[in-house]
N, C-alpha and C positions, 0 to 999 in steps of 0.2 A: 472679519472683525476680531483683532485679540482682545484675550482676555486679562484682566487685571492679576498678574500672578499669584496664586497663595499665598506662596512664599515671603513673597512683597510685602502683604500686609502683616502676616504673623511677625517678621523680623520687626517689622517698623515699632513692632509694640514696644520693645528693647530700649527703644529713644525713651519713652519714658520713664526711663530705670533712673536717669539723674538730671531728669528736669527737676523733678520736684527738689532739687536743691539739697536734700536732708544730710545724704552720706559724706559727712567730714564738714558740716557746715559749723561745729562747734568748733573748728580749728579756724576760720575764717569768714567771714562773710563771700559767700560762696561766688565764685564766678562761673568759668565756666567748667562743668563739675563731672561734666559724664565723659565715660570711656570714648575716644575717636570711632571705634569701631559700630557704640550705639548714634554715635553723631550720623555714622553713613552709610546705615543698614539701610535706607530708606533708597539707596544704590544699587540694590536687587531689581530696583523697579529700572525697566529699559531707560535707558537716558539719554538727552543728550547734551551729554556733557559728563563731571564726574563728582562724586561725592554728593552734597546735601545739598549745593544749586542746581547740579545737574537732575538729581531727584525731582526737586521742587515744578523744575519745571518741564521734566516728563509728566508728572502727576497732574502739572494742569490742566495740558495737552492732551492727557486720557480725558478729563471729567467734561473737558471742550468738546470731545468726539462721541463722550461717551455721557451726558450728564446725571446716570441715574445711576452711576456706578458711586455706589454708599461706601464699597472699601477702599476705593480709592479717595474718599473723599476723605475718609479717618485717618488715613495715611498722609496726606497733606496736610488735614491740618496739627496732625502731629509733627508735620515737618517744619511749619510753622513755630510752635514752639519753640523746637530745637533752634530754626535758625534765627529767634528772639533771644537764646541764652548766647548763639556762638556770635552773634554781633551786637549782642548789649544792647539791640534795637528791640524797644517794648512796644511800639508799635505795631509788627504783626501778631500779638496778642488778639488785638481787635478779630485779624483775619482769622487765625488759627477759631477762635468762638464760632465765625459765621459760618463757616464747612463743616467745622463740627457738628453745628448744630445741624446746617442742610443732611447730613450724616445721619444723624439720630432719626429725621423728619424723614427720610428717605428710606428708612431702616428703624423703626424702631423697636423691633425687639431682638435678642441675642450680639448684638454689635458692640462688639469686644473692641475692637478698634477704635471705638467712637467714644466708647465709655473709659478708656485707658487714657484716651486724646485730652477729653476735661479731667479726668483726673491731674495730668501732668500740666493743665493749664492753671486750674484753678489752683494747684500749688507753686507753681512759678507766677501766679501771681498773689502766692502766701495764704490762701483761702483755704487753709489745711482741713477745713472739717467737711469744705465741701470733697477736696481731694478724697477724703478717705471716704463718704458715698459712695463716688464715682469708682473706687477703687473695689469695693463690694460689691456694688453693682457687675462689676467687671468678673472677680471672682466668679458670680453666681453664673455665669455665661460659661466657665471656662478654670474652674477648680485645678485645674493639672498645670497651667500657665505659672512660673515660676516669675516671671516677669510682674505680673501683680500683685505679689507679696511683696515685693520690693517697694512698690505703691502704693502699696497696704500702710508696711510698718514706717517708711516713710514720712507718712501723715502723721501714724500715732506717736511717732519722736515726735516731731516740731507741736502737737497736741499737750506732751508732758505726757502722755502713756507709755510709759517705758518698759512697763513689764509683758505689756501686750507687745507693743513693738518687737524686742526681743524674741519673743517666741513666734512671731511673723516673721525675722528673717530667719530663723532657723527652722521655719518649712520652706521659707523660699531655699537656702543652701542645702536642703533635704531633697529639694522637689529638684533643682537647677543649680549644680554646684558650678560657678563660672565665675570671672571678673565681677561681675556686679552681685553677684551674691556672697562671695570670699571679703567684698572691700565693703558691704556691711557689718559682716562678722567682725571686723577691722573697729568699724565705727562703734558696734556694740561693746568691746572689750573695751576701747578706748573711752567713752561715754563714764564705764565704770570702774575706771582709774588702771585699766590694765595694759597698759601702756606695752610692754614688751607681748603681748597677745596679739594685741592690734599692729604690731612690728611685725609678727608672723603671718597673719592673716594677710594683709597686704600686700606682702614678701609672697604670700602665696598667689594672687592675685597676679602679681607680676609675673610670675612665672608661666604662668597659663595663659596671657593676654596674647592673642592672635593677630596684634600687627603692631608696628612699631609707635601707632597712636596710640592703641592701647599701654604700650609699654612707657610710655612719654606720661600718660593719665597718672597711671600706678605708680609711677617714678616720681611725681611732685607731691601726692597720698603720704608718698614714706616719707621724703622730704618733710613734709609738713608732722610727722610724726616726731621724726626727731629733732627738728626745728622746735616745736613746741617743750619738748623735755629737756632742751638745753645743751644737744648734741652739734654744734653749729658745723662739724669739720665735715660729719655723717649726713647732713643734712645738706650740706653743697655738694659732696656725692650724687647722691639722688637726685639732684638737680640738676646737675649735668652728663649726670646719664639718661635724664629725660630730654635735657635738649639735643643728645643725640641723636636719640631716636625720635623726635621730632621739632624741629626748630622752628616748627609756625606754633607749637604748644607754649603761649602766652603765658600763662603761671608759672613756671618754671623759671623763666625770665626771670620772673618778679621774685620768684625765694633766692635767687642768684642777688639780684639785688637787695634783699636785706640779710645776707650775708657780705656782701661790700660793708654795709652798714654795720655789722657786729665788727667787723676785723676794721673799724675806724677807718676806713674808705670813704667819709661824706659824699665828697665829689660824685665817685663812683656808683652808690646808692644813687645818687639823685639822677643822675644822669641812666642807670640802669630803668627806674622807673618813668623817668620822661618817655622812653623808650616805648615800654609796656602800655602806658597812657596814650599814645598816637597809635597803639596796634589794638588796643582794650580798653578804652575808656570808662569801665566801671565805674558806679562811686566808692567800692573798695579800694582801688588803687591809686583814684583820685585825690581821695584823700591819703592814703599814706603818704605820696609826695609833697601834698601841702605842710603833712609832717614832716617831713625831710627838709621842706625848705622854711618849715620854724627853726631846726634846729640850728640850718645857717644863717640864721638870723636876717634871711628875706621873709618882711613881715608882706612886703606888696604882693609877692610870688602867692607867697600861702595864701591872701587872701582870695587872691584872683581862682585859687583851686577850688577853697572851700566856697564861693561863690556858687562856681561849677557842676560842684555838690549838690548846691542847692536846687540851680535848675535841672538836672537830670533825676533827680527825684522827685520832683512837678510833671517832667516827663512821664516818668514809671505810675505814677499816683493817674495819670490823666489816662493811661492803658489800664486800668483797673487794678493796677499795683497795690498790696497794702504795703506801707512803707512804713508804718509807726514803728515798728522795734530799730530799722538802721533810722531813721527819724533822731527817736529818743536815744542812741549812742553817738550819735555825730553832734546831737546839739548838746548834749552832758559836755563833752569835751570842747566842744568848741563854737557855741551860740547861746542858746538862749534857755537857761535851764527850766523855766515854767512849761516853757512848749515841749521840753524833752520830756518831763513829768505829766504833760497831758497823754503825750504820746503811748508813753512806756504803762498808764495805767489801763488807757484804750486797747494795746495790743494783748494784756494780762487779764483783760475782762474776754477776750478770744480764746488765748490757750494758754498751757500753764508749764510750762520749758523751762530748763535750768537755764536756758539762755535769755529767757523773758525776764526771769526772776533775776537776773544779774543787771541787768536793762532797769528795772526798774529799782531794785537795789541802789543804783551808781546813781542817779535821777533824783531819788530820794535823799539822797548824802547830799547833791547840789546842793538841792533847796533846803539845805540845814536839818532834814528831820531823819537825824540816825535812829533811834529808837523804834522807829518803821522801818528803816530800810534793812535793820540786821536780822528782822525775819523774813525775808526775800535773800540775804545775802544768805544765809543758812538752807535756804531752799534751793540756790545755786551748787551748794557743794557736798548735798545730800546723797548723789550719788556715786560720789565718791572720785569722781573726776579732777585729773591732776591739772589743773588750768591754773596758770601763773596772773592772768588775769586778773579772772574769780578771785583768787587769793589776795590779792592787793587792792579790788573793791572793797572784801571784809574787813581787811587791816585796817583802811584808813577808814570804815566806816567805825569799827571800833575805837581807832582812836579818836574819832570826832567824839565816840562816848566820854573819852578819857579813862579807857581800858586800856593803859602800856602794856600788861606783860599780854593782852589778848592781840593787840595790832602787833608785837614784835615777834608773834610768836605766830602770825598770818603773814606779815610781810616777811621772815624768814623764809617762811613752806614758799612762799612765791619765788624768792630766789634760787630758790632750791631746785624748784620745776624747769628754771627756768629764767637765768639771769636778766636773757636779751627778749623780753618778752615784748616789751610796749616801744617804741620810738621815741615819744612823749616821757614818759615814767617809770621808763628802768633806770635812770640815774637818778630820779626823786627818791626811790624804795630803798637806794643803797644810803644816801643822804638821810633818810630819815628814821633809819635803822640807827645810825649811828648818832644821831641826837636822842635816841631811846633809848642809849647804851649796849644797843645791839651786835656793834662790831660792823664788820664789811668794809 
C-alpha cells in the first residue's frame, strides 16, 4: 500500500494562497486569482491524468482505497476549492466542507491541511473572520509555513485590519519570499497609494514565477496595475505577454478586451468579452459585457446579462456564498438601490474594508442620503489608495452635497488615476467636469 506523499500535502497548502481572493481584489472583483502553479501543486500527488482534475481525482481514488487517510483528505478538499475558483462552479464548496470536515473528524489535532482547506473555504465564500481562525489555527500547527501568513493577512485585508495585515505579509515574504509572497508585497504598496512599488513588487514576482502559468498570473497583476493608473498602451503589454505564455489564462483576455474598449473598439470589446463569458462566466465579467452592450445601446442584450447576474449569484448565495458587497455594487448601478443599501449595510456590519466602505458609500448616494455616505466615502480613501473609482463615488457624492469646488476637485484626482476607469462613467466624469467649469 502507498503512502499519501508529504510532499503532496505540504505543496497543496500553496492552493490556498489565492483562494481567499484578497491579493489585487481591490483592482477588481476577483476571478480567478492565484498563480497556475498553486492551481496545480495538488499534481505532486500520483495522477491520472494532469493538473487539478487529474489531482482531484487521484486524491479520490487514494481516500476510496485508503478512507482514513485525513491528508489526503485536506488535500482534496483543498482541491475543491480551487476547482470552485478555476470554474466559477460554487457548488463544490458544499464538497470541499464535507472532506474537510471528514479531515478534521479523522485528524483532529495538528492538521495543518485541514485547517488551511477551511481557511481558504470560508474565504472564498467571504467569511473572512472565520478564514482568519482557521488561519491561526493553522499557524499554531506550523509557525515556519510561509503559506499561512498569506492566509493570515488575507483575511485581515478584506477584515479592514490593514496594519496587521501588512506586517503578516511581511513575515510571510520574510519567512517565504516567492510569487505569492512578492504579489502581496505588490498588493500592500498598492493598497496604500504606491503604485510604482506595487509595479516593482509584481515585476518582481514575474520574474521568479516557475512556469509559464505562473508567468501569465503575474502578467495580468501588472496589467491590472497599469490599467488602473491609466497606462492603457503598458497595460496591453502585460496582457499579452500573459497570453503568451498562457492562452487558456482567462483574464488576460478580458484586460485585452477593455483595452479594445479604451482605443474605441466597441465591437471589439464586446465581442473580446463574449469570448471570456462562454470560457469564464463570472458575474465580474458578466456584467461588464451587459456594459458593453448599454453602451451599444443593446438595451435587450444587457438586460438578458444582467438578468444572468442575478441568477448566478442565487447560485453562489445557495453554496454558502456571502454575496452582499458584489450584491450592493451590481444593484447601485444597475437595480434596485434599497436592496443594494440593505446589502452594503449587512456586509459593513461584517467587516470594515475600504472596499466595503465605498460599497456602501455609492448605496448611500442612490438612496439620496449624501451626508452619510461622505463618511464611508472618506473611509474609502483613507488609506491613501489611488482608485479612480473611489474617486468619482466621492465627487459625485459631494456634489449631490452641492460642494463644486469639493466634487471638481475629486472627479479631477479620478481622472487623473485614471481616465478609462468605469465603462459606464468615464465619459459622465468628463461631462461633468466641464459643466463645473472643470475643463476636460
Amino acid at each position: 500500500m502507498t503512502r499519501t506523499p508529504r510532499l503532496a500535502i505540504t505543496v497543496l497548502l500553496a492552493v490556498a494562497l489565492f483562494a481567499v481572493g484578497a491579493v489585487g481584489a481591490f483592482r477588481s472583483q476577483r476571478t480567478d486569482a492565484e498563480p497556475a502553479s498553486t492551481r496545480e501543486r495538488s499534481a505532486a500527488v500520483p495522477a491520472a491524468g494532469s493538473g487539478l482534475d487529474g489531482s482531484i481525482a487521484a486524491l479520490q481514488a487514494r481516500i476510496q482505497s485508503v478512507p482514513g487517510d485525513w491528508q489526503a483528505m485536506a488535500s482534496l478538499g483543498l482541491a475543491y476549492v480551487q476547482e470552485a475558483r478555476v470554474t466559477a462552479d460554487p457548488s463544490y464548496y458544499p464538497k470541499a466542507q464535507g472532506i474537510l470536515h471528514a479531515s478534521m473528524r479523522a485528524h483532529p489535532q495538528a492538521n495543518e491541511g485541514a485547517e488551511v482547506g477551511m481557511a481558504a473555504l470560508a474565504a472564498a465564500r467571504h467569511d473572512f473572520a472565520a478564514a482568519l481562525r482557521f488561519g491561526r489555527r493553522a499557524q499554531g500547527v506550523n509557525p515556519y509555513d510561509g503559506n499561512v501568513y498569506g492566509v493570515i493577512g488575507d483575511a485581515q485585508v478584506e477584515l479592514g485590519r490593514y496594519r496587521a495585515a501588512f506586517a503578516t505579509f511581511q513575515r510571510m515574504v520574510d519567512t517565504e519570499p516567492n510569487v505569492a509572497s512578492y504579489a502581496r508585497v505588490s498588493y500592500a504598496r498598492e493598497l496604500q497609494g504606491d503604485v510604482h512599488g506595487a509595479v516593482e513588487a509584481m515585476a518582481a514576482a514575474r520574474g521568479i514565477a516557475g512556469t509559464r502559468g505562473d508567468e501569465a498570473w503575474a502578467s495580468f497583476q501588472l496589467g491590472e496595475l497599469w490599467w488602473n493608473s491609466g497606462k492603457v498602451s503598458r497595460a496591453a503589454q502585460a496582457y499579452r505577454f500573459g497570453v503568451a505564455a498562457d492562452p487558456d489564462y482567462v483574464p488576460n483576455l478580458a484586460g485585452l478586451a477593455k483595452v479594445a474598449w479604451a482605443q474605441g473598439d466597441l465591437d471589439a470589446a464586446i465581442t473580446g468579452y463574449e469570448d471570456v463569458v462562454r470560457r469564464y462566466p463570472t458575474p465580474e465579467y458578466v456584467t461588464a459585457l451587459g456594459d458593453l452592450y448599454t453602451l451599444a445601446g443593446d438595451a435587450p442584450e444587457a438586460a438578458r446579462q444582467y438578468d444572468l447576474v442575478r441568477a448566478e449569484t442565487q447560485l453562489f448565495r445557495a453554496a454558502g456564498v456571502d454575496t452582499d458587497l458584489e450584491l450592493a455594487s451590481f444593484e447601485t448601478e444597475h437595480g434596485d438601490p434599497k436592496v443594494a443599501l440593505r446589502a452594503a449595510r449587512a456586509e459593513w456590519g461584517r467587516r470594515h474594508s475600504i472596499t466595503v466602505a465605498d460599497a456602501l458609500a455609492w448605496a448611500l448616494h442612490a438612496n439620496g442620503r449624501d451626508q452619510e455616505a461622505t463618511v464611508y466615502a472618506k473611509r474609502a480613501l483613507s488609506l491613501g489608495t489611488q482608485n479612480a473609482l473611489f474617486l468619482y463615488h466621492a465627487g459625485m457624492i459631494r456634489l449631490g452635497l452641492g460642494d463644486r469646488p469639493g466634487a471638481t476637485r475629486l472627479l479631477s484626482e479620478a481622472l487623473d488615476v485614471n481616465p478609462r476607469f468605469s465603462f459606464l462613467h468615464a465619459a459622465e466624469v468628463a461631462t461633468t467636469l466641464r459643466g463645473l467649469g472643470g475643463g476636460r
